[in-house]
VOBA-1610 file (N, C-alpha, C; in pm, whole numbers, padded with zeros to 5 digits, always signed):
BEGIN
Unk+00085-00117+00000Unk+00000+00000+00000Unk+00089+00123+00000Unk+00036+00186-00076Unk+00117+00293-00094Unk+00092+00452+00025Unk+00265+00480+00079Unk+00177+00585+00190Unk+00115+00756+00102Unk+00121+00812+00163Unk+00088+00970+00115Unk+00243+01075+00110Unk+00228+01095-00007Unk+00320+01205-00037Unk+00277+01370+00021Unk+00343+01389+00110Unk+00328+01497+00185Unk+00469+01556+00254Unk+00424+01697+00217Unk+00576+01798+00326Unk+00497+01796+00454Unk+00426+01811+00493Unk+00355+01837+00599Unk+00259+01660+00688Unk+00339+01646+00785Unk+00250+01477+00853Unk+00188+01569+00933Unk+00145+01659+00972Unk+00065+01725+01045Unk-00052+01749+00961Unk-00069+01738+00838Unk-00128+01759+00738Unk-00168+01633+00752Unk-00113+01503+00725Unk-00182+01383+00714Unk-00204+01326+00819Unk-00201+01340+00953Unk-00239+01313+01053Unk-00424+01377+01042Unk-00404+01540+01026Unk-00547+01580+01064Unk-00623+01500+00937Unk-00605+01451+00805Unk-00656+01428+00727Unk-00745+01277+00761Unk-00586+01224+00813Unk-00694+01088+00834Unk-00783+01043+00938Unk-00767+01193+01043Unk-00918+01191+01112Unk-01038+01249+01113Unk-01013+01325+01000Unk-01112+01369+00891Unk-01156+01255+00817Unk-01082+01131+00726Unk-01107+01096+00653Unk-01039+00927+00636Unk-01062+00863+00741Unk-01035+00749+00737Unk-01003+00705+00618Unk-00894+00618+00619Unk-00890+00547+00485Unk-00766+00641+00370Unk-00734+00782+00406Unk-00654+00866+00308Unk-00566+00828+00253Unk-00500+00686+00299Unk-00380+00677+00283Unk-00344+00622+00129Unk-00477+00628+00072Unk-00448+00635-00113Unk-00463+00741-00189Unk-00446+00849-00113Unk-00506+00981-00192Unk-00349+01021-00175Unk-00341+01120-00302Unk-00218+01205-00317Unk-00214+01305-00295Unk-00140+01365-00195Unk-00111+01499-00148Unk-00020+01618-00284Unk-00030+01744-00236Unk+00073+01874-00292Unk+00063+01923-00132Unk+00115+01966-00095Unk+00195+02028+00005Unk+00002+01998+00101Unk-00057+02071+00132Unk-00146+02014+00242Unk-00291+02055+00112Unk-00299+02044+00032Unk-00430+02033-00073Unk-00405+01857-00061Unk-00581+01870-00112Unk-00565+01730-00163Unk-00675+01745-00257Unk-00669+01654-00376Unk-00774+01675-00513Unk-00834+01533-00502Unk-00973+01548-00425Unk-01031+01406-00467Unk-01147+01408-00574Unk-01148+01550-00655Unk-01270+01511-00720Unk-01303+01386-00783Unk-01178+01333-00824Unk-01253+01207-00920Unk-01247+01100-00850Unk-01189+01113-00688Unk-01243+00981-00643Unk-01391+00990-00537Unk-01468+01136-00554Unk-01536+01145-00451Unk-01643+01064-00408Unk-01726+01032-00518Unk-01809+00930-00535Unk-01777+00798-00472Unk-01662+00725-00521Unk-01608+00594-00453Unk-01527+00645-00312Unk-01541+00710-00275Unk-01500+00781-00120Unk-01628+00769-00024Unk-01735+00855-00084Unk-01882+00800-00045Unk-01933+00747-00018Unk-01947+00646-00120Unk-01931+00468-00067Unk-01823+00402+00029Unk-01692+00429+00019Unk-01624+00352+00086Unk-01661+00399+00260Unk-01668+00522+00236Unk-01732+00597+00409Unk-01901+00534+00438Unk-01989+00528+00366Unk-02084+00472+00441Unk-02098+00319+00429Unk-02002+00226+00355Unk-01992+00116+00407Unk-01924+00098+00518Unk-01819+00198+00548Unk-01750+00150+00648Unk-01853+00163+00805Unk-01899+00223+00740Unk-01989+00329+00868Unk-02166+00184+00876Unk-02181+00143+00789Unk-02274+00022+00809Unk-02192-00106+00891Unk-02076-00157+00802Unk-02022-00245+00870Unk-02002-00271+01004Unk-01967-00108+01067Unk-01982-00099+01204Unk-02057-00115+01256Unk-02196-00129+01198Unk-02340-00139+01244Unk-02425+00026+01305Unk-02304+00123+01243Unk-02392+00240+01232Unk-02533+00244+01135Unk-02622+00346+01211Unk-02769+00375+01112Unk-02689+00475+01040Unk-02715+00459+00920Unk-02668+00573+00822Unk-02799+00654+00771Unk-02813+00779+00802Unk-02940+00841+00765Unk-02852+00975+00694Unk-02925+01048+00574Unk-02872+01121+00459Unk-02984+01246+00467Unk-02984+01380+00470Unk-03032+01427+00494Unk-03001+01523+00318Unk-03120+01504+00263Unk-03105+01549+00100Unk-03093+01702+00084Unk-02986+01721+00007Unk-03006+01879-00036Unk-03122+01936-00087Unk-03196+01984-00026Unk-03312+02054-00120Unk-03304+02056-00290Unk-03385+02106-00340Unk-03360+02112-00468Unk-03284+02155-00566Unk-03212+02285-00534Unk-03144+02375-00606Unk-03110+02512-00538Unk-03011+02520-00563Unk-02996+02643-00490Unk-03035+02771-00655Unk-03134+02881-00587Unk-03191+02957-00639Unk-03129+03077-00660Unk-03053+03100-00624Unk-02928+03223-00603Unk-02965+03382-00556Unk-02843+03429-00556Unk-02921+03572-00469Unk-03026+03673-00544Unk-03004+03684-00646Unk-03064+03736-00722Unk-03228+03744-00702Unk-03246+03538-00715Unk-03389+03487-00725Unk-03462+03528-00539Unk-03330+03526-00475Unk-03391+03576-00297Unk-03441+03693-00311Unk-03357+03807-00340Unk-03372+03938-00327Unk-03486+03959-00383Unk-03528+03916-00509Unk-03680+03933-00591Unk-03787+03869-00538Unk-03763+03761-00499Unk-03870+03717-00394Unk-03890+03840-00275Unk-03802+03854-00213Unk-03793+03966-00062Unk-03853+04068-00107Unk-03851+04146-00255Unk-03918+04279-00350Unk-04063+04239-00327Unk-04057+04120-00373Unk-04240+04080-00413Unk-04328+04043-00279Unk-04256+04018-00157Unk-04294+03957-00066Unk-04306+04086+00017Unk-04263+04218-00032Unk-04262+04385+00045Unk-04429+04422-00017Unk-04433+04368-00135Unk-04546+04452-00210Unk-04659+04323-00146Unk-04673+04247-00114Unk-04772+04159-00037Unk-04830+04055-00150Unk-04676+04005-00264Unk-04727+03932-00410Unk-04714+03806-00318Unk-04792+03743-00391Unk-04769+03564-00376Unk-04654+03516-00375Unk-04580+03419-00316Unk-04486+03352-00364Unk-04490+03219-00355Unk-04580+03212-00518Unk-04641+03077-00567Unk-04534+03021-00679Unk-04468+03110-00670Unk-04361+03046-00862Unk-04303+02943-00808Unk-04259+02839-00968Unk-04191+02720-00853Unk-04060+02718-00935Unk-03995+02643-00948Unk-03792+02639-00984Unk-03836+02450-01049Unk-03748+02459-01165Unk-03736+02323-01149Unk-03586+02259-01105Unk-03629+02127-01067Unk-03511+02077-00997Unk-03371+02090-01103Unk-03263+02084-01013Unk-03131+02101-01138Unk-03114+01933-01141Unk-03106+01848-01091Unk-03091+01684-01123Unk-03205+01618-01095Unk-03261+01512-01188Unk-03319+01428-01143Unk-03213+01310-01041Unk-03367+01252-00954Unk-03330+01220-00829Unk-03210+01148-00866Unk-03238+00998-00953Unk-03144+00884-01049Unk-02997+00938-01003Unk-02967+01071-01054Unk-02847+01104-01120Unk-02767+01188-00944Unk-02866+01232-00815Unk-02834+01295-00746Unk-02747+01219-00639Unk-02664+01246-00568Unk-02562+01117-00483Unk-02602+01120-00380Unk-02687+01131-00340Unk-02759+01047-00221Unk-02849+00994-00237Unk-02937+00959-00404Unk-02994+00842-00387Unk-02913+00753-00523Unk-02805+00783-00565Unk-02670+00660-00572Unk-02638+00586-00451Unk-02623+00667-00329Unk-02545+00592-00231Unk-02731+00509-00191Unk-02785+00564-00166Unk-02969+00485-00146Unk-02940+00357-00197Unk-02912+00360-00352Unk-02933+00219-00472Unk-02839+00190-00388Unk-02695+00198-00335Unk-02599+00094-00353Unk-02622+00055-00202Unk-02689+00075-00111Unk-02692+00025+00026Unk-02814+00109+00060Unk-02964-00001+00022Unk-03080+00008+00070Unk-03092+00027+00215Unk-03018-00030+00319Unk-03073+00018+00457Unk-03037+00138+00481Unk-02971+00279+00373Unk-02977+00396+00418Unk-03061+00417+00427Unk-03125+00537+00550Unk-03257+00590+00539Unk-03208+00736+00482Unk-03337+00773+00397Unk-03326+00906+00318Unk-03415+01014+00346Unk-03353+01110+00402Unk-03434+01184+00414Unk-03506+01348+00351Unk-03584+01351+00243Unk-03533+01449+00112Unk-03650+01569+00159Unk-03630+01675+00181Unk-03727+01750+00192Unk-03756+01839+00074Unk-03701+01745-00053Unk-03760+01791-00200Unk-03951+01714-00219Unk-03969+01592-00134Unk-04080+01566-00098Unk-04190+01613-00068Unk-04155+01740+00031Unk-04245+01829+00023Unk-04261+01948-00044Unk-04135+01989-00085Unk-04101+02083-00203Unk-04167+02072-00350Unk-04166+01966-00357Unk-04183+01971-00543Unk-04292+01848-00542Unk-04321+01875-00649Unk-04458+01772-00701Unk-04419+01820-00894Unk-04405+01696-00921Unk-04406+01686-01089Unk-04338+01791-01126Unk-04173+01825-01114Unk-04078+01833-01129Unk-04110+02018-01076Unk-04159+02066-01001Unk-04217+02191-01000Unk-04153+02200-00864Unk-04084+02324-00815Unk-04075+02298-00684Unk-04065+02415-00600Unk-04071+02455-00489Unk-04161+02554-00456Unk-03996+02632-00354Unk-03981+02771-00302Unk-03873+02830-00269Unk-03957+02901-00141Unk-04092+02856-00096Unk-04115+02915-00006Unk-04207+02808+00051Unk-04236+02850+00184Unk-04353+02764+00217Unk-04484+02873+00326Unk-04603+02818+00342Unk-04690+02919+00410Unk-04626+03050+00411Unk-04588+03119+00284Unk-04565+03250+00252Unk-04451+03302+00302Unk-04344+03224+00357Unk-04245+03232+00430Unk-04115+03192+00303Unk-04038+03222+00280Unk-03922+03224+00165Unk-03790+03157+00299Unk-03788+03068+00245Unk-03729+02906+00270Unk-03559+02935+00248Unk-03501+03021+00156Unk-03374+03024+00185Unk-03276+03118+00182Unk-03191+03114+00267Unk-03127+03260+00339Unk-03123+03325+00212Unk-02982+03465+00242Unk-02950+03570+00149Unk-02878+03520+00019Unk-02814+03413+00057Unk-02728+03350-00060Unk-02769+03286-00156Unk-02897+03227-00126Unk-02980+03185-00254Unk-02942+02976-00220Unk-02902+02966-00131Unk-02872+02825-00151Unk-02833+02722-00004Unk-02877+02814+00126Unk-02878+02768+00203Unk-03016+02789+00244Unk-03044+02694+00365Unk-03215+02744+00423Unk-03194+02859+00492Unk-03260+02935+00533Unk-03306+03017+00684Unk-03360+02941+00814Unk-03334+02986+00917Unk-03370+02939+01000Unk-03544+02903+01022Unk-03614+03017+00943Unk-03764+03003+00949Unk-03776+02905+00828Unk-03689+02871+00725Unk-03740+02715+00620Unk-03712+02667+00679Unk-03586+02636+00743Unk-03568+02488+00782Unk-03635+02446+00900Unk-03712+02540+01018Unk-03858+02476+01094Unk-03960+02454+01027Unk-04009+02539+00910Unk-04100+02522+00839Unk-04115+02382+00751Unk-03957+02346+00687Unk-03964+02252+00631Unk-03966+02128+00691Unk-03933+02111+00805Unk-03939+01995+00899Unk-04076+01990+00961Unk-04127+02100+01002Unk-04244+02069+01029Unk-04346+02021+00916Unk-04356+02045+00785Unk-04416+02018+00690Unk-04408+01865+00640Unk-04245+01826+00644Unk-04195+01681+00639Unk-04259+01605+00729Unk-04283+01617+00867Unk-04305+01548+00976Unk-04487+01523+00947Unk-04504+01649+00931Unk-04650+01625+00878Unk-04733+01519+00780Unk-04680+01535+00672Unk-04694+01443+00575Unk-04621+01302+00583Unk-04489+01253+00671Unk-04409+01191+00597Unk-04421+01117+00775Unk-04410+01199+00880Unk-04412+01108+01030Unk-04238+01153+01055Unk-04193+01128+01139Unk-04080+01109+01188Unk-03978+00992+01149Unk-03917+00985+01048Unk-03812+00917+00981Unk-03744+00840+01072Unk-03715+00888+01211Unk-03589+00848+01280Unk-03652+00798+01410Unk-03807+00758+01398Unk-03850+00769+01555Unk-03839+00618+01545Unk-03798+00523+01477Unk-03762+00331+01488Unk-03631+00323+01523Unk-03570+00467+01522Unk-03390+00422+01594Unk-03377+00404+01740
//
C-alpha cells in the first residue's frame, strides 16, 4: 500500500481523522484533489460506517440552490404583499443525485429528502406558508425554512428516525 506524499504529517495526521482510509489519496503540500475519487469515497465511508453497524441516515439537499438574485426578488415581491407561488425546477433528477446513488448501492440507508415536500411533478416551490425558505445567498435554508420545512416533512411523511 502505498503511503501519502506529503511535506507536511501534520497535514496527514489531521486528514486521516477527517477521513479514514486517506492513505491512497495524493497529497501537494497540504491540498488534496479528490474530485474524481469522490463518489467511490462515499461509498467507501458509508460502508464503512454500516459495517460498524452504524444507522446511516442522509439528509437530501433541497432542490437547487436559487441564487441571490432569485432571494432578493422574492424579498421585493414579498414587500409589495405578491404571492410567492412560482416554482424552480429541480437542477438533477433524483437517479443522477448522490444520495440516492449511495440509497441504490446500500438500501438500509434511510433518506431523508425534503424535495418531498417541495416539489410535485418536477415543479418545486422556494417558499412555504408564505415564508421564503432560503437565506440571502440563494442556496442555504433560513432558519424560518428549515422549521418550516421539517415541520411540513413530519407532517406528511411522520418522523423518519423515531424506529432508531
Amino acid at each position: 500500500m502505498s503511503r501519502p506524499v506529503t511535506a507536511d504529517a501534520a497535514a496527514t495526521k489531521r486528514c486521516h481523522r477527517i477521513r479514514p482510509g486517506a492513505e491512497n489519496l495524493r497529497y501537494a503540500g497540504n491540498l488534496v484533489d479528490v474530485n474524481d475519487q469522490i463518489e467511490e469515497l462515499q461509498y467507501q465511508t458509508v460502508k464503512r460506517y454500516l459495517d460498524a453497524g452504524v444507522k446511516v441516515v442522509i439528509l437530501v439537499q433541497p432542490f437547487a440552490e436559487i441564487g441571490k438574485t432569485e432571494v432578493n426578488r422574492m424579498r421585493e415581491e414579498k414587500l409589495r404583499h405578491a404571492s410567492l407561488d412560482e416554482t424552480y425546477k429541480p437542477v438533477q433528477a433524483n437517479a443522477e443525485r448522490p444520495e440516492y446513488k449511495i440509497k441504490a448501492k446500500f438500501p438500509e440507508v434511510i433518506l431523508i429528502d425534503p424535495n418531498d415536500v417541495l416539489c410535485a411533478a418536477d415543479k418545486c416551490k422556494a417558499s412555504l406558508d408564505g415564508k421564503i425558505i432560503f437565506r440571502n445567498d440563494g442556496s442555504h435554508l433560513n432558519a424560518v425554512g428549515a422549521e418550516k420545512l421539517g415541520e411540513a416533512y413530519l407532517k406528511k411523511f411522520g418522523n423518519p428516525l423515531s424506529g432508531l
